[in-house]
N, CA and C atoms as a LAMMPS dump frame, in Angstrom:
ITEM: TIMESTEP
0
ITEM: NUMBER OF ATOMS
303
ITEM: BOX BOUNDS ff ff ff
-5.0000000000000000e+02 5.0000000000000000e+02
-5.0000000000000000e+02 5.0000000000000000e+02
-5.0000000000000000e+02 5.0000000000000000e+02
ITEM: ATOMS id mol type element x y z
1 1 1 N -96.727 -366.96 -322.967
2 1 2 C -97.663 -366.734 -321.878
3 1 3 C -99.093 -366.857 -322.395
4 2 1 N -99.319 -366.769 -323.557
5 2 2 C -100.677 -366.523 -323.961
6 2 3 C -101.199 -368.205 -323.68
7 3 1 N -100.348 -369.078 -324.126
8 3 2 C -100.503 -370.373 -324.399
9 3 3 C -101.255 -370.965 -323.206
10 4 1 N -100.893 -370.208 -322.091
11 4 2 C -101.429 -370.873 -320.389
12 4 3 C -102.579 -369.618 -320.355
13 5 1 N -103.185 -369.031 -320.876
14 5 2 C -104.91 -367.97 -320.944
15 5 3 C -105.537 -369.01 -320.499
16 6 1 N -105.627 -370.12 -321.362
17 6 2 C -106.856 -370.806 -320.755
18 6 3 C -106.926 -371.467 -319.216
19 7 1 N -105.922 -371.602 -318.527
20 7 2 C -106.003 -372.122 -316.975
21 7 3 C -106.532 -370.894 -315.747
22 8 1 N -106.63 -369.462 -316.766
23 8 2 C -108.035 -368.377 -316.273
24 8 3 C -109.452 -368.942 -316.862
25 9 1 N -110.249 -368.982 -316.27
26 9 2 C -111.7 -369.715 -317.579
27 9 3 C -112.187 -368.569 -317.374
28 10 1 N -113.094 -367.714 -318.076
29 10 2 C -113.217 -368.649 -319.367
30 10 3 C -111.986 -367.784 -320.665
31 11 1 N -110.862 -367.403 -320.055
32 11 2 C -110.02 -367.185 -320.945
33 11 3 C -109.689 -367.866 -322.077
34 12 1 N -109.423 -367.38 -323.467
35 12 2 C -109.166 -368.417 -324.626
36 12 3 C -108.142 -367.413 -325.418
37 13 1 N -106.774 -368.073 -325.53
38 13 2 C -106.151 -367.23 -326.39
39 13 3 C -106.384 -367.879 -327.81
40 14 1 N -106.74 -367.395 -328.832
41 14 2 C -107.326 -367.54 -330.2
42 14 3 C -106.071 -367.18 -331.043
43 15 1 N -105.604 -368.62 -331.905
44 15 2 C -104.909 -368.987 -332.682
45 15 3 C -104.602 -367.308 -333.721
46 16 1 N -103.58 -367.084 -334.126
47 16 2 C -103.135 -366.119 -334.751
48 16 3 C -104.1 -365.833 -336.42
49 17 1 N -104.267 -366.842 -336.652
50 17 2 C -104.727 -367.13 -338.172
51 17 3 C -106.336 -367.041 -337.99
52 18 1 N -107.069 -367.453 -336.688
53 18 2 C -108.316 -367.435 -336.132
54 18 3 C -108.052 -365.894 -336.677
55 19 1 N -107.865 -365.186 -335.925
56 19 2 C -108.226 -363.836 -335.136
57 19 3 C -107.947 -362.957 -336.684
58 20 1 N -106.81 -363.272 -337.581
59 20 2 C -106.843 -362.392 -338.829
60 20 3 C -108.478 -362.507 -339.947
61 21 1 N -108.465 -363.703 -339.579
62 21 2 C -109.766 -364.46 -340.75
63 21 3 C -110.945 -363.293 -340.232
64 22 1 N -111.435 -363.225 -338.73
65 22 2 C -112.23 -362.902 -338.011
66 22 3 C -112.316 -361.304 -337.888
67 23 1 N -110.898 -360.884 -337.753
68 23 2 C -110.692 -358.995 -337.956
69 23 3 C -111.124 -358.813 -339.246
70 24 1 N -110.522 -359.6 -340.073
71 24 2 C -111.252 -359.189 -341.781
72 24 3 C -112.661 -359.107 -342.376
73 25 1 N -113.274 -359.996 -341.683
74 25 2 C -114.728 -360.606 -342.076
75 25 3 C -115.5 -358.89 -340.991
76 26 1 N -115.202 -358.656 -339.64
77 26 2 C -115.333 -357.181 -339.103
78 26 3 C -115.058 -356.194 -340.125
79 27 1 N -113.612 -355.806 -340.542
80 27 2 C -114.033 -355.184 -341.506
81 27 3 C -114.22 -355.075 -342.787
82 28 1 N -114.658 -356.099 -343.72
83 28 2 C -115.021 -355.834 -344.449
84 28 3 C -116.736 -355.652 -344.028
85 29 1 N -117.608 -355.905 -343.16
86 29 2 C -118.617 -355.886 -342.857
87 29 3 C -118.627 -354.031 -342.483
88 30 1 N -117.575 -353.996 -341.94
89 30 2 C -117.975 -352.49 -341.474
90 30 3 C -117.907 -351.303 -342.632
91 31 1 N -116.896 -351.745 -343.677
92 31 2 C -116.694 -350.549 -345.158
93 31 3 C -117.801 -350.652 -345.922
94 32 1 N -118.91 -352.076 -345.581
95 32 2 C -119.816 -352.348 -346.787
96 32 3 C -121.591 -351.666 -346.227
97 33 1 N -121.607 -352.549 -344.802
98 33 2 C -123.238 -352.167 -344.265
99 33 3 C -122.895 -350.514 -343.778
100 34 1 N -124.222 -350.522 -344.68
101 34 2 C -124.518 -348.794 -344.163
102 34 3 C -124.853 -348.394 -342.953
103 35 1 N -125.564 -349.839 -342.029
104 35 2 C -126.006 -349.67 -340.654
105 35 3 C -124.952 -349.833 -339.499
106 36 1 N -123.555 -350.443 -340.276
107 36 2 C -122.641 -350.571 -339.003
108 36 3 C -122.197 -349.087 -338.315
109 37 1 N -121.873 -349.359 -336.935
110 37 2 C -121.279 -348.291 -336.16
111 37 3 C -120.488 -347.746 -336.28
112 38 1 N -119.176 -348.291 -337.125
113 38 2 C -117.728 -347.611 -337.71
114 38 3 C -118.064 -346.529 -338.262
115 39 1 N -119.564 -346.304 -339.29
116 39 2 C -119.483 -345.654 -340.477
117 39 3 C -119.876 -344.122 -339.365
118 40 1 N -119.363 -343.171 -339.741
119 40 2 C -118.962 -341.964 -339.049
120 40 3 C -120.374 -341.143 -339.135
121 41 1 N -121.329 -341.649 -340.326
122 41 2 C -122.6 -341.277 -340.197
123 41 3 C -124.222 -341.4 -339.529
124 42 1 N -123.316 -343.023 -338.982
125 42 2 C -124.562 -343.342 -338.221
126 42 3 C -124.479 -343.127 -336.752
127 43 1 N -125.465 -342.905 -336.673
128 43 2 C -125.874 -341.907 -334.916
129 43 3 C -125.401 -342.436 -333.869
130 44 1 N -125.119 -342.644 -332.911
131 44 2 C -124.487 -343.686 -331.711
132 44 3 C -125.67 -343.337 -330.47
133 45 1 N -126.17 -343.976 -329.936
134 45 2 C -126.938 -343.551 -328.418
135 45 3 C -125.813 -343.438 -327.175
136 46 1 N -124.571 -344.035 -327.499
137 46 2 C -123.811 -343.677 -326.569
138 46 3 C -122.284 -344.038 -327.198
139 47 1 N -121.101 -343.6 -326.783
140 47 2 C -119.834 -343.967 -327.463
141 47 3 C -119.342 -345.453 -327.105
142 48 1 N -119.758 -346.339 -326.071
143 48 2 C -119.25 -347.712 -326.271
144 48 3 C -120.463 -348.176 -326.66
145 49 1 N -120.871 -348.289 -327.508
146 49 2 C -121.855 -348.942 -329.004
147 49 3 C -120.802 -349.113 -330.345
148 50 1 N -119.865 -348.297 -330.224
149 50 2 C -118.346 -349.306 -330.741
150 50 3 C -117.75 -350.145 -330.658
151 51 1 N -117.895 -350.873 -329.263
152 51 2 C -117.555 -351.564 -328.625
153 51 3 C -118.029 -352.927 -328.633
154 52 1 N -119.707 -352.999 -328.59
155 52 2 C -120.407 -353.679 -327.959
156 52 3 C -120.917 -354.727 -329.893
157 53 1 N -120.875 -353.874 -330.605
158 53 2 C -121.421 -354.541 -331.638
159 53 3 C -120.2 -355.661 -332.474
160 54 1 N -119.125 -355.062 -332.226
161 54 2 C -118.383 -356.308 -332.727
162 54 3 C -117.371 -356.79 -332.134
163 55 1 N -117.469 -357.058 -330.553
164 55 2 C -116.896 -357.182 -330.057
165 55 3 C -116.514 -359.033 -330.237
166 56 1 N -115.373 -358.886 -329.53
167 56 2 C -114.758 -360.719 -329.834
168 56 3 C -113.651 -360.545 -328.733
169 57 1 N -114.117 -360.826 -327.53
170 57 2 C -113.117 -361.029 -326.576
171 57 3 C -112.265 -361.686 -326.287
172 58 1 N -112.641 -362.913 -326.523
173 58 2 C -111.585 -364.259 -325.884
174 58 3 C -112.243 -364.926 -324.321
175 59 1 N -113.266 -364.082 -323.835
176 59 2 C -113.608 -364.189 -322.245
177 59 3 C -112.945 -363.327 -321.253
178 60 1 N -112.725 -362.511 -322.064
179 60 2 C -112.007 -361.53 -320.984
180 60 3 C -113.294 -360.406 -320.233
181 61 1 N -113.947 -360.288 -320.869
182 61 2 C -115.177 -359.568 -320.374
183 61 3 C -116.566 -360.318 -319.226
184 62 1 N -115.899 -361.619 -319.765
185 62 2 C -116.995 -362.12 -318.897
186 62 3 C -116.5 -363.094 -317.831
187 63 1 N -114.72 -362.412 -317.598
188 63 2 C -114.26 -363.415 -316.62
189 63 3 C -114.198 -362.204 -315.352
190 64 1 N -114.41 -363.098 -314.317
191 64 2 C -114.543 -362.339 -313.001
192 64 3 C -113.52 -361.62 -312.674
193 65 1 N -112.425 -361.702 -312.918
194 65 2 C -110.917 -361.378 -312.789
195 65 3 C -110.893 -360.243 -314.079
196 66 1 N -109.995 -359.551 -313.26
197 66 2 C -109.627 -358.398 -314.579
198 66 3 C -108.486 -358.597 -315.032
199 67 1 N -107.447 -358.164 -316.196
200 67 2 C -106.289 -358.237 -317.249
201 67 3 C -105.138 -358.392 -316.189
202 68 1 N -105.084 -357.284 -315.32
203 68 2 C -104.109 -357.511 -314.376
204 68 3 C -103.902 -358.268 -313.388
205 69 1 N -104.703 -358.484 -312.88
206 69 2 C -105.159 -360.069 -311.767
207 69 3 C -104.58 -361.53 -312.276
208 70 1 N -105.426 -361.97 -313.469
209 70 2 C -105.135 -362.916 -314.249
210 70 3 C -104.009 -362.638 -314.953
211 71 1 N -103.375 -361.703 -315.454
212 71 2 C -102.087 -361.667 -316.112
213 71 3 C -100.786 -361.734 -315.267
214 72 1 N -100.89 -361.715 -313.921
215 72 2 C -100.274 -361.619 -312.912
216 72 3 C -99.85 -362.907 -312.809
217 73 1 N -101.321 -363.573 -312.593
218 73 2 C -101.303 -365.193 -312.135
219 73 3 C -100.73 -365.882 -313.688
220 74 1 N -100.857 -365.568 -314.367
221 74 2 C -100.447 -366.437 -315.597
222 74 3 C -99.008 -366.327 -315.398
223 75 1 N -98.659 -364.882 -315.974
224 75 2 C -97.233 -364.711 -315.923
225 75 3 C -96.377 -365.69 -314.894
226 76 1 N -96.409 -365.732 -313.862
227 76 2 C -95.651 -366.714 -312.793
228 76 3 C -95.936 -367.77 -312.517
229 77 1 N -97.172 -368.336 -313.18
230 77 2 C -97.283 -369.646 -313.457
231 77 3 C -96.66 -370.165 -314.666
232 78 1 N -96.321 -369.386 -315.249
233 78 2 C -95.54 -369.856 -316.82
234 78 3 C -94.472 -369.544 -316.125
235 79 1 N -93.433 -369.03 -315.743
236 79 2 C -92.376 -369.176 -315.298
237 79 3 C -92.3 -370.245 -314.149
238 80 1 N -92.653 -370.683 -313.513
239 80 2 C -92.776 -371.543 -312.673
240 80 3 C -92.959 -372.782 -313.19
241 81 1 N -93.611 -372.833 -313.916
242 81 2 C -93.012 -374.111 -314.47
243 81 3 C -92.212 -374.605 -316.028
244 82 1 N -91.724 -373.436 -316.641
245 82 2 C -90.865 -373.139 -317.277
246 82 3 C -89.52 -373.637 -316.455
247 83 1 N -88.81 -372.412 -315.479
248 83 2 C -88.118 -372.715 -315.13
249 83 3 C -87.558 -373.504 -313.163
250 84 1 N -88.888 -374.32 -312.441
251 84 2 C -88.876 -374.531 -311.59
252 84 3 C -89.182 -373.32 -310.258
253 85 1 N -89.59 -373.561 -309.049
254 85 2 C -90.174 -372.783 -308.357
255 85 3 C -89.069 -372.364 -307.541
256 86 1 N -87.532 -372.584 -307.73
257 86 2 C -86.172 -372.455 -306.803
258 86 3 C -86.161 -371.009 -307.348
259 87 1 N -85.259 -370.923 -309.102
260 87 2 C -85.177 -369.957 -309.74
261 87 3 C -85.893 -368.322 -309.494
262 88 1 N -87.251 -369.04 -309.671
263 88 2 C -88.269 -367.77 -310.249
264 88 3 C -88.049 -367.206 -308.475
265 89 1 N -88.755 -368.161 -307.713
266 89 2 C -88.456 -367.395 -306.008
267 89 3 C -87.54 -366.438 -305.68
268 90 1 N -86.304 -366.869 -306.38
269 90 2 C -85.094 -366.341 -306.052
270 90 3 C -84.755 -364.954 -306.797
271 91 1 N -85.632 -364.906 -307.975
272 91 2 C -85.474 -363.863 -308.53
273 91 3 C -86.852 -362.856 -308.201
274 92 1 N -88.237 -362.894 -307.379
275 92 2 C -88.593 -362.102 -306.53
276 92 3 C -87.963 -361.964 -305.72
277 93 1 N -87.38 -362.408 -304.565
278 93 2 C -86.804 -361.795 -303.314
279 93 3 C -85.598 -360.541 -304.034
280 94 1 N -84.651 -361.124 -304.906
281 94 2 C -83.705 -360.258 -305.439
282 94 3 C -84.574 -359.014 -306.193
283 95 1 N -85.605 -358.838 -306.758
284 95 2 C -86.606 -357.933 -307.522
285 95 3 C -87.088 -357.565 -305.876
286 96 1 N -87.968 -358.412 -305.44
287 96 2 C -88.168 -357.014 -304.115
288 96 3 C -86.947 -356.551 -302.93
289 97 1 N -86.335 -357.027 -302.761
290 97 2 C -85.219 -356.238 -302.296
291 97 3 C -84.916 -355.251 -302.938
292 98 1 N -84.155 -355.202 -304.057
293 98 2 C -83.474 -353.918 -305.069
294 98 3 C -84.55 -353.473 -305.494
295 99 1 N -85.766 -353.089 -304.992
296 99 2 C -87.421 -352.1 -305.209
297 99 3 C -87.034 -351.518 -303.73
298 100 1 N -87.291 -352.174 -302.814
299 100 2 C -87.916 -351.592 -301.849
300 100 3 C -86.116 -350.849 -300.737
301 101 1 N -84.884 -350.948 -301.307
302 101 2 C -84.126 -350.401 -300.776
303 101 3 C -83.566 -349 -300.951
């Protein structure tokens, strides 16, 4: 499912090996500068200033749609054309029936 992120824009699912290189280079930046936010001594003006300084989204923050909206639409668009639009149909009606009885 991650593979179809990008048909949300500006969603980007970021290669596995991307994202380790990129968490590392975060922290080793955060055990070394005395000014980063991790370090438990420096002052915060507010608690998401954790957040904001090393953040690396993918576009999830700056897409109009929130996680569940777009994860909704992905999810059944990857099944849909995974396994055709007969199947997947057939297995909502059978999922909302056996919910709502």
């Amino acid at each position: 499912i991650m593979l179809n992120m990008e048909v949300v824009k500006p969603l980007i699912a970021h290669d596995p090996e991307t994202v380790q290189a990129l968490m590392t280079l975060i922290f080793i930046r955060d055990i070394s500068s005395e000014t980063a936010v991790a370090k438990p001594t420096t002052k915060l003006g507010h608690p998401m200033e954790l957040f904001y300084e090393n953040a690396w989204d993918g576009g999830l923050w700056r897409s109009p749609y929130n996680l569940e909206s777009a994860g909704t639409f992905i999810f059944i668009r990857h099944y849909l054309r995974l396994y055709g639009a007969i199947p997947v149909l057939l297995g909502f009606v059978w999922l909302a029936f056996s919910l709502f009885q």
